[in-house]
C-alpha positions in Angstrom: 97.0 78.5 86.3 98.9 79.0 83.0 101.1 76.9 81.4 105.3 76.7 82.3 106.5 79.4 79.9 109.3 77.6 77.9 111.7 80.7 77.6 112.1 83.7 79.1 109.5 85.7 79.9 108.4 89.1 80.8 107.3 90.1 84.4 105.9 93.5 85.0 106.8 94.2 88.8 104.9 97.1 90.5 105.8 96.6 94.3 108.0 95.8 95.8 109.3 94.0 93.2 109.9 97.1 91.6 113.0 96.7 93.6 115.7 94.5 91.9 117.6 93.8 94.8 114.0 92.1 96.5 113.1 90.9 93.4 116.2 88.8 92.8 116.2 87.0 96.1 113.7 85.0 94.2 114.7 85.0 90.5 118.3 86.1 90.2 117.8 86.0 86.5 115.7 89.1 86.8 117.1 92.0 84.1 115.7 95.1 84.1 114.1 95.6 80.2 112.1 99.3 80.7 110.0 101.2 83.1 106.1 100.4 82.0 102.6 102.0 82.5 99.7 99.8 83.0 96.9 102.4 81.8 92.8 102.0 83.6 94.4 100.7 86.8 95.5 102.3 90.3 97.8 100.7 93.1 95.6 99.2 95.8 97.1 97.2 99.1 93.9 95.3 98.9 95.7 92.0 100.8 97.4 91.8 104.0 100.8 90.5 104.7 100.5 88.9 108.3 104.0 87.7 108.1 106.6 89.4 106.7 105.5 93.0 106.1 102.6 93.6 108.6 100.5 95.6 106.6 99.1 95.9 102.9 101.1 94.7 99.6 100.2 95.9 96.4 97.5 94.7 94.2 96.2 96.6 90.7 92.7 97.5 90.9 90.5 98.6 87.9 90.6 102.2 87.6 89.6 104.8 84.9 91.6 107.5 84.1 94.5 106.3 86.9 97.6 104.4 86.2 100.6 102.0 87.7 103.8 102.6 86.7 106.3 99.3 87.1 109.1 97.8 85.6 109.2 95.4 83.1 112.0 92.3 83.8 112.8 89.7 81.5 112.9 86.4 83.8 114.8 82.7 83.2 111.7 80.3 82.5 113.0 78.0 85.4 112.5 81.2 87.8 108.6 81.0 86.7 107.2 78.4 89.8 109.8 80.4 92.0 108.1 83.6 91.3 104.5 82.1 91.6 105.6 81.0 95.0 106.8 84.2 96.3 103.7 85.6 94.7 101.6 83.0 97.1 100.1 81.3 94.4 100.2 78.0 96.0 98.6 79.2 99.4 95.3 78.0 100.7 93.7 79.8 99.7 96.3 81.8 97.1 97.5 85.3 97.8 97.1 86.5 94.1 96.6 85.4 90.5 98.7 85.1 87.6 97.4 88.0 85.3 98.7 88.4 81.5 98.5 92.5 81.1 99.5 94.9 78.2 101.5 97.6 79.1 103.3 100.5 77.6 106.8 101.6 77.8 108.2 104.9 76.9 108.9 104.6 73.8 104.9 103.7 73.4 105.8 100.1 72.6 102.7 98.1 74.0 104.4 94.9 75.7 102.0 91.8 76.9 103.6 90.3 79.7 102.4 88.4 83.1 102.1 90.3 86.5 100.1 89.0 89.6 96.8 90.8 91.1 95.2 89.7 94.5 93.4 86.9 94.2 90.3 87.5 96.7 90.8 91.7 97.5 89.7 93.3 100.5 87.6 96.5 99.3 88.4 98.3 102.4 92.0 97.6 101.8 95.5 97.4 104.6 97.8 100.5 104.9 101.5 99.4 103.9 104.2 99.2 106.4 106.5 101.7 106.7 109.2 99.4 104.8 107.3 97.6 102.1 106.0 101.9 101.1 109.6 102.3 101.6 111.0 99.2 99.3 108.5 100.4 96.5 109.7 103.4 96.6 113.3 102.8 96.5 112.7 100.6 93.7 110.8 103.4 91.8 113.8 105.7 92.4 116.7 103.0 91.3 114.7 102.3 87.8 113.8 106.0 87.0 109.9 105.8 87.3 108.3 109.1 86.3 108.9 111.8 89.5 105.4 112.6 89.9 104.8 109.0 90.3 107.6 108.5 92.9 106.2 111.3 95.2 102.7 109.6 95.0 104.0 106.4 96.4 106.4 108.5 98.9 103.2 110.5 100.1 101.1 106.9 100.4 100.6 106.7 104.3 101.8 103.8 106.9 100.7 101.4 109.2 103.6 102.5 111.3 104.4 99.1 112.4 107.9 97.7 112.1 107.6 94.7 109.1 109.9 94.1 106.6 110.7 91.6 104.2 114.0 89.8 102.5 116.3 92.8 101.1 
């Protein structure tokens, strides 16, 4: 695992993190810097959360010609294990892996920030529950991702069981 970042640093969330209210349950320094695009990768729910959601979370799987779009927050370096934790970097074995990505904003700045992918991915993958596809797609909606985007994650289908996690 990396090194403690000693200063802010810069998180891009494409799940349900995407959502600020979620996402600041667990780092309430979270600010909102720009909507991103992570280019060669698609949105997989390659892991399973038993748990809280009952049904797939996201993961970013290697993917030419596809794309994630997220949003890129600026987090308080003592928010850093916090994050990992939610993340379930400490589990036995861990949920996902710290990744360090480039992404592009808008304004075609190219931004290298830290993100999480699945650390062992089930290739036939999990559908989501109703309200983690729902929580994703809020949080697409609240930060201004791309419309075409938004109706991809709306049209993703469900598990239809009841999970949820901390709003």
């Amino acid at each position: 695992m990396s090194a403690e970042p000693a200063g802010p640093f810069l998180y891009f969330g494409y799940g349900s993190n995407l959502d600020v209210d979620r996402l600041r349950v667990h780092c309430p320094s979270a600010q909102f810097v720009s909507i991103a695009r992570l280019a060669g990768y698609r949105l997989a729910f390659s892991i399973e959360s038993k748990h809280t959601w009952l049904g797939g979370v996201g993961d970013m799987q290697p993917a030419r010609g596809d794309e994630i779009w997220g949003a890129l927050w600026l987090i308080a370096a003592e928010e850093s294990r916090t994050l990992d934790e939610q993340e379930g970097l400490f589990r036995d074995p861990p949920a996902y892996q710290r990744v360090t990505i480039e992404v592009t904003t808008p304004a075609s700045d190219v931004v290298r920030c830290r993100s999480y992918a699945v650390a062992a991915p089930d290739p036939a993958g999990f559908l989501p529950s109703p309200a983690y596809r729902d929580t994703v797609v809020r949080g697409a909606r609240r930060i201004g991702l791309p419309e075409a985007y938004i109706a991809r994650l709306a049209a993703i289908p469900d598990n239809g069981r009841e999970g949820g996690g901390p709003h």
